[in-house]
N, C-alpha and C positions, 0 to 999 in steps of 0.2 A: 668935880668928880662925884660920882654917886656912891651909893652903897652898894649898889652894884656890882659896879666896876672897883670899887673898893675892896670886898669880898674876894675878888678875884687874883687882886695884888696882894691881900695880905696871905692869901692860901698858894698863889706862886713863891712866896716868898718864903714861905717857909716849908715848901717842900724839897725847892731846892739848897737852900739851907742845908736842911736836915741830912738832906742827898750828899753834901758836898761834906759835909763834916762827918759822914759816916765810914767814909775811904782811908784808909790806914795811910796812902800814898799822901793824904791832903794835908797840909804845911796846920791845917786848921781841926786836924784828928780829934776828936771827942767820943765818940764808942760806935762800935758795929750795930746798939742800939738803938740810932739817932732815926732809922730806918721805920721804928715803930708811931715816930713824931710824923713822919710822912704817911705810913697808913693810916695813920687817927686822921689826919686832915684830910683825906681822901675817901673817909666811910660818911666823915661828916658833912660831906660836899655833895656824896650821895643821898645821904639820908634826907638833906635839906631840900633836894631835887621834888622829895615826895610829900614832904611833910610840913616844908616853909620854915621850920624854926632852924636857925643858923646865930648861935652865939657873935661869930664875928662880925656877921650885920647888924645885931642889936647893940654891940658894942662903938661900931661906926656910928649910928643911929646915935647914939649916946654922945660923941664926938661932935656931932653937928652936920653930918654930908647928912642930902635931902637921896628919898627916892627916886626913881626913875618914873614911878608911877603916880 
């Protein structure tokens, strides 16, 4: 796997996470809050689009998975 592709899983992961434990209906309730764990991961998915820095690739990078590049 890459960092990449890496990035990719960790930021699906926790949007839907966050998604799922925000639902009052969900057996896995945590707060109406959890909503803001998903827009953070999604500003910073953007921001990364523009600017290249992306904590959870440097952190994969840290872990051992190689680039794509």
């Amino acid at each position: 796997m890459t960092v990449e592709n890496g990035v990719r899983v960790v930021a699906s992961s926790v949007v839907l996470l966050s998604v799922a434990t925000s639902d009052p209906r969900c057996t896995l309730y945590v707060s109406d809050r959890m909503l803001w764990v998903a827009t953070f991961v999604g500003v910073m998915m953007f921001q990364s689009a523009f600017t290249g820095f992306c904590p959870a690739g440097i952190i994969l990078k840290k872990l051992g998975l190689k680039s794509a590049a």
